[in-house]
N, C-alpha and C positions, 0 to 999 in steps of 0.2 A: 478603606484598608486599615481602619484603625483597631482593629481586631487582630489586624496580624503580628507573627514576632519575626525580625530578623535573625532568630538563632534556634537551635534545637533544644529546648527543653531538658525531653530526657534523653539521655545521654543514648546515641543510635544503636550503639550491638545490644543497650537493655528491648528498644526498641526490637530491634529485631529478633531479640530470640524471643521476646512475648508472643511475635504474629508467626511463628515459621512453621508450628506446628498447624496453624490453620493454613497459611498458604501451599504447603506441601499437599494438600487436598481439593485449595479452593483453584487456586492460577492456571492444575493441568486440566478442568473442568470446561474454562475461557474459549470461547469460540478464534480471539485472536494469538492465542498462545501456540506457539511454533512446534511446539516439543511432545507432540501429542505419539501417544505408544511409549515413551519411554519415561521411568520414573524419574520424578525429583530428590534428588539424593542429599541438597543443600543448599542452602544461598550464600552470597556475599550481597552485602549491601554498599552500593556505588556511594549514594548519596542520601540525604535524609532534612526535610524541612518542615517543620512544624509551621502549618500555617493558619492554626487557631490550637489553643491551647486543650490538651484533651479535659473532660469534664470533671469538676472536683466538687467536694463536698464539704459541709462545712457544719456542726452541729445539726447533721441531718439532713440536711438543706442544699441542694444543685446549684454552685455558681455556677457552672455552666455547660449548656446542654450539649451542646455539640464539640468535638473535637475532631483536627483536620491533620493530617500527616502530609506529604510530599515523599515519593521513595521511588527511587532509580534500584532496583536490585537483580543481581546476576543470578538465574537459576539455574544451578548444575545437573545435567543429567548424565547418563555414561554414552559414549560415542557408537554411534553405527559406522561398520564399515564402508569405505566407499573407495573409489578409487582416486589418488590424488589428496586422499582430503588429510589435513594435517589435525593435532590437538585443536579443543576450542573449547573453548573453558566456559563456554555457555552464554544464550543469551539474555540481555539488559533489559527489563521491562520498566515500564513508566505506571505506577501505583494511586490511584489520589484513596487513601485508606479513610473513611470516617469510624470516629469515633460515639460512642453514646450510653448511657446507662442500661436504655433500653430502646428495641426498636420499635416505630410504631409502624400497623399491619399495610400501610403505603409503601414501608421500605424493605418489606418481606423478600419479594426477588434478590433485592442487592447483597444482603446475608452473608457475611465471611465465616463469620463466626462468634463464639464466646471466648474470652479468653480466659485462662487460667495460673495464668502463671505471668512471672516479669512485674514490669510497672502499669500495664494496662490491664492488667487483672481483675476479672469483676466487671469487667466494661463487654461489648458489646461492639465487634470490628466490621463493618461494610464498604460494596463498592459507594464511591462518593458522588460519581456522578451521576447515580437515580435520584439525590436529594438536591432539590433546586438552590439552596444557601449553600452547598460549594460551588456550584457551578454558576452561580451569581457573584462568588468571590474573585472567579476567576474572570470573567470579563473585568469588574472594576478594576486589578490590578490590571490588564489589558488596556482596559481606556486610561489608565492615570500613570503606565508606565513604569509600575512599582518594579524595585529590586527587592525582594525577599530570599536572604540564605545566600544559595548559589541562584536561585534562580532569576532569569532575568527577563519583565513581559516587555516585549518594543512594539513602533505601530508604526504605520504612515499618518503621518500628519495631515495630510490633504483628506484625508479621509474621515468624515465624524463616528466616534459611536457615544451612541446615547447611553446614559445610565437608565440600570432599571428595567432592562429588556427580559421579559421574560423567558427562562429557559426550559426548553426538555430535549430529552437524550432521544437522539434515532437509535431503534430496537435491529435496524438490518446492516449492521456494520460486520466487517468479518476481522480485517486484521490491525484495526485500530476502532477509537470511539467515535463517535461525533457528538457535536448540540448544538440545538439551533436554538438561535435568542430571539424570538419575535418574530418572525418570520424574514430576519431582516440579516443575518450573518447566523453561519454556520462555521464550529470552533469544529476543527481535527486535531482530536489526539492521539500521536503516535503511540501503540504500544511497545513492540517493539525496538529499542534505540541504539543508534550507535553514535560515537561522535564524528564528527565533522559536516561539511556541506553537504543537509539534505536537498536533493531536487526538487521535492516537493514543495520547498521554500525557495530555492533559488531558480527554476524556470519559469512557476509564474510573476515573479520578481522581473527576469528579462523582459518575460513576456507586457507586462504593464509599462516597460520602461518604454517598448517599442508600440505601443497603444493599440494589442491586438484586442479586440474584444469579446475575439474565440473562449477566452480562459479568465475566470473570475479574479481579479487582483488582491493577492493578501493586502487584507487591513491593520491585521497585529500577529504577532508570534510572540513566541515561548520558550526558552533558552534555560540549556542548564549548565552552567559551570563547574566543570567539577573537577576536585584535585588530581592530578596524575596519577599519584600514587594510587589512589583510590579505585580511579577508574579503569589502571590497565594490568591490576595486579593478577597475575597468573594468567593472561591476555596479550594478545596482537593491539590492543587500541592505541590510540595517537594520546599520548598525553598533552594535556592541555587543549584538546579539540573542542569547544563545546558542541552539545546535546541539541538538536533541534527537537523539540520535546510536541508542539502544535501551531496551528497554523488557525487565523480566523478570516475567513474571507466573505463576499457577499453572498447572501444567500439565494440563492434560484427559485421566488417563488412558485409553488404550480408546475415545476419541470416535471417531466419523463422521462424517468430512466431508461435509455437506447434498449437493455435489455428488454424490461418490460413493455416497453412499445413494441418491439419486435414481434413477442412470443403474442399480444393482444389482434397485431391485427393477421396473424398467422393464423389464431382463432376464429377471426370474422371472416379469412379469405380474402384479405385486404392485399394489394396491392403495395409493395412496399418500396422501391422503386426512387421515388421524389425521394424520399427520406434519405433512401443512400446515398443518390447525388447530392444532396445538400449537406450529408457528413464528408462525403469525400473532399466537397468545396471543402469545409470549415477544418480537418485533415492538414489539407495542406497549406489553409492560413497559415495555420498554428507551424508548420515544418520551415515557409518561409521565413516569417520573422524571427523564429529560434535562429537561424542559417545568417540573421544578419546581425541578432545579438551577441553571438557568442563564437568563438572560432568554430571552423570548419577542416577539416584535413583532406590531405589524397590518400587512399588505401591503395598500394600494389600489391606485386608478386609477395613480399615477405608477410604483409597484414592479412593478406586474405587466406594466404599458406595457414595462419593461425586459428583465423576463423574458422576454416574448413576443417584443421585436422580436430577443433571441440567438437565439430559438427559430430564428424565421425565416432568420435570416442563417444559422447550421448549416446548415438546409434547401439555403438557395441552395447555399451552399457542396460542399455531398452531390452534389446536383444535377449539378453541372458536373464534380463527381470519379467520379461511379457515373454513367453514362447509364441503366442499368436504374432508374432511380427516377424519371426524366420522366413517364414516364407516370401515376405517383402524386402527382403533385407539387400538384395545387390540393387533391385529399384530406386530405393530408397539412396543407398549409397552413390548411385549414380549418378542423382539431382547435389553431394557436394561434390564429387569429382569432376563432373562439367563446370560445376563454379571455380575448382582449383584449375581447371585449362584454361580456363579463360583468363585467368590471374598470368599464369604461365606464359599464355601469347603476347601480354603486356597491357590486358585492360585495366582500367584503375576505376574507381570508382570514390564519390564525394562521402564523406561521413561528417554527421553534425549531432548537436544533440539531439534527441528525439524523446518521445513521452517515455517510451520503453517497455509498455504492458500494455500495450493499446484493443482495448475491446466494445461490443456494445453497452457495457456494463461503466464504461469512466465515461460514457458520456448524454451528456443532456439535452433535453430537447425542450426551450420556453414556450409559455405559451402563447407567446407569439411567432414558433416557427423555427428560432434559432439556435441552434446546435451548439453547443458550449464541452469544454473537453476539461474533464478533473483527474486527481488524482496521480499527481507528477513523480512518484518516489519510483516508479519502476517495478522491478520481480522483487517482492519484499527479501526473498532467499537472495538473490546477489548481491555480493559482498559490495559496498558502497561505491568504493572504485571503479568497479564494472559499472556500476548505474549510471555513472557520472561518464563513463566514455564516448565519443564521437562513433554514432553508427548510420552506417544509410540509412536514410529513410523510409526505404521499403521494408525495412526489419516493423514500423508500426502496419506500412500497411496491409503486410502479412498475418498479421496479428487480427487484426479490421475482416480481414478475408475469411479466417478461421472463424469468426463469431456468428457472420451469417451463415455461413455453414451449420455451426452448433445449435445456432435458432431452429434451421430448417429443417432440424435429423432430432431435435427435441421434442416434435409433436408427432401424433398417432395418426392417420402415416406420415414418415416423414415426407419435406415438401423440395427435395434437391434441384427444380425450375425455379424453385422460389431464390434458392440460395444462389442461381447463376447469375439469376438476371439482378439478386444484389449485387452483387460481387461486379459485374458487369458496371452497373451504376454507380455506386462507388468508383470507381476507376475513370467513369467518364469525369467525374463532378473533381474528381483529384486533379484531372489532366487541366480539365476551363480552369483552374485556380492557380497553377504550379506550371503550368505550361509545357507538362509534359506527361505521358500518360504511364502509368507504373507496367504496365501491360509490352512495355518494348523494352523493357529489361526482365523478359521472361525466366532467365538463369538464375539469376539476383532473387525474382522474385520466389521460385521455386522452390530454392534453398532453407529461406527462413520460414517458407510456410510447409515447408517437409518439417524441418527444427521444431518448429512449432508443435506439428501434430505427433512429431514424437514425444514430447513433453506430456500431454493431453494421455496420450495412450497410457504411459507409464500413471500419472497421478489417479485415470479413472482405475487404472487393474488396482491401486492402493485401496483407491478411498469409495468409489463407488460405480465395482462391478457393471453394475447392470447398464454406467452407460458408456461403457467401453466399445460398443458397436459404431459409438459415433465420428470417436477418430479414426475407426480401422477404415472407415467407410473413405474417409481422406487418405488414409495412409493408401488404400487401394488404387486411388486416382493419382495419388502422386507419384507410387512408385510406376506405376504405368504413363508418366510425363502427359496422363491428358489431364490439361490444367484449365478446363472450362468449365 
């Protein structure tokens, strides 16, 4: 880390107004950028660390070739209406900017821009993490627990990481980075940030405490401090919260992604079966030890009166954005007002924390068989507080429900026996683990896997039409309560 500086250089708003004209074209382009359809109108800059000096010259001559930023910055866009929804001043992205004179034709994709103007003028602005000398920087402060700026990298100790680990970025990330060092740890960078307790850091944290070996245990994280002022100006933020910025944990050689193994052996006519039971097992590891690390509540008549009346409002909401779902609309409705009866007669039901996005896609399969579950921060759209709240645990297995479903309606013809006797399976392999089967809380169940597919419907009529057949195909089944 002896390259690095504990302070910024150049002075951050020069910083920032150098990059803002390239980032106003390069950040809405981002596959994990939130804000897509609506323009970038401006940034504020949260925080700012120089973590190699940008490159100078000297009688013609480069001292040094590369330059390293660090930037927390707020992109402002103008609001869509919604119902309920208040100001918000935009969301916080996590930046690593390189610097350089010139780029060479390896680091062509990562390409920000030229800059023109400001203090970096003449230079040459890119993403950092296609170049392996940042992402080499950043494990070493990782393994040596440097404080740089506001940032701050911590580890487990019980845990070694080696220097020197070679890096390269995974090309299939959607709402933050990743890299894998060696084939030995895999670093998540959030892009996205807000402050305080991400789940993503703090359930598999529980989770290692309680020695589940469903869930890979953070080795080091990434923290960012940043001033109050700074961070909550013209904002709801917590000041003084810090940033969970990334996460580096072990990495899963040889796994298969749940997705992709799904949609492979749907192509071969494979039999898929074993696989769910033994996600359902590893499901419900992961639910039980959460349930004994961390509190648990009762949900009654007032909690669930809550639940159900967002259900409904989603619903409306869907409703008047997809006209194809009028037609299901009291069906639909029915699966939460049976759930608000039941509340009403005096049922109560257990809430804990739970993964909170659960699908075939967070989770992995080694190649020796065992099912492993990633990816802890939740619906990246809800507001942190929700992520963080105590929910049944049928809200993940509804979620689990929906994806075989999504497998079996994603190939030519779709394969809906395929998707029962998942669904089926799973549910047994939940029940031998948890000791109790998701299947005898059918209302509970019902509810969030209707929630669900209304979600599905509304994001495919947005983003991609064509496979809008495939929650309607649910929405069908459920607002007619056959849930088989």
């Amino acid at each position: 880390m002896s390259e690095a500086v504990t302070s910024t250089v150049t002075p951050p708003s020069a910083l920032l107004a150098s990059l803002e004209p390239l980032l106003r074209e390069w950040l809405p382009r981002q596959r994990w950028f939130a804000g897509k359809g609506r323009p970038v109108t401006g940034f504020t800059l949260v925080a700012a660390t120089e973590l190699l000096p940008a490159p100078l010259e000297q009688g013609g001559t480069s001292l040094t070739k590369l330059g390293l930023y660090h930037l927390l910055v707020r992109a402002h866009q103008p609001l869509v209406p919604s119902h309920g929804a208040s100001d918000h001043p935009g969301d916080c992205y996590q930046l690593l900017i390189g610097v350089r004179e010139a780029l060479p034709p390896r680091l062509a994709p990562a390409l920000i821009g030229h800059v023109t103007q400001g203090p970096l003028a003449g230079r040459t602005v890119y993403e950092a993490l296609h170049d392996p000398r940042p992402a080499e920087l950043l494990l070493e402060a990782l393994r040596t627990q440097a404080r740089i700026g506001g940032l701050r990298f911590e580890r487990d100790r019980h845990q070694e990481i080696r220097a020197g680990l070679v890096p390269r970025l995974m090309t299939a990330e959607q709402s933050n980075s990743s890299v894998v060092y060696g084939d030995t740890f895999i670093l998540k960078l959030m892009r996205r940030v807000v402050p305080g307790v991400n789940p993503d850091l703090e359930l598999p944290l529980a989770l290692a405490r309680e020695g589940c070996p469903r869930v890979p245990p953070p080795t080091a994280w990434m923290v960012a401090d940043v001033d109050g002022s700074a961070a909550a100006t013209g904002s709801v933020d917590f000041a003084g919260e810090p940033y969970v910025l990334g996460v580096l944990q072990p990495f899963v050689q040889g796994a298969a992604d749940g997705w992709e193994l799904a949609l492979r052996e749907l192509a071969k006519g494979q039999d898929f079966a074993a696989e769910a039971r033994a996600l359902g097992r590893a499901t419900a590891e992961v639910h039980t030890a959460l349930a004994r690390a961390l509190p648990t509540v009762t949900l009654g008549h007032a909690q669930l009166e809550q639940t159900v009346g967002g259900m409904i409002e989603r619903l409306d909401a869907a409703v008047q954005a997809v006209p194809a779902l009028r037609p299901y609309a009291p069906g639909l409705r029915s699966a939460f007002t049976a759930l608000g009866d039941l509340a009403a007669e005096g049922r109560t039901w257990t809430a804990q924390r739970i993964h909170g996005d659960l699908h075939l896609g967070q989770c992995l399969r080694s190649p020796a068989g065992e099912w492993r579950l990633i990816d802890f921060e939740g619906e990246p759209a809800r507001p942190l507080a929700e992520r963080r709240m105590p929910q049944p645990a049928l809200k993940d297995v509804a979620g689990m429900l929906r994806s075989f479903d999504y497998a079996a309606r994603s190939v030519d013809p779709p394969q809906p026996d395929w998707a029962r006797t998942c669904r089926a399976a799973y549910c047994s392999g939940y029940a031998e683990a948890a000791g109790h089967d998701p299947r005898t809380d059918p209302v509970l169940l019902r509810a969030y896997e209707t929630d669900k597919a209304i979600y599905e419907v509304v994001y495919e009529a947005r983003h991609r039409p064509d496979w809008l057949p495939v929650p309607l195909a649910a929405v069908h089944r459920l607002a007619s309560a056959d849930l088989t």
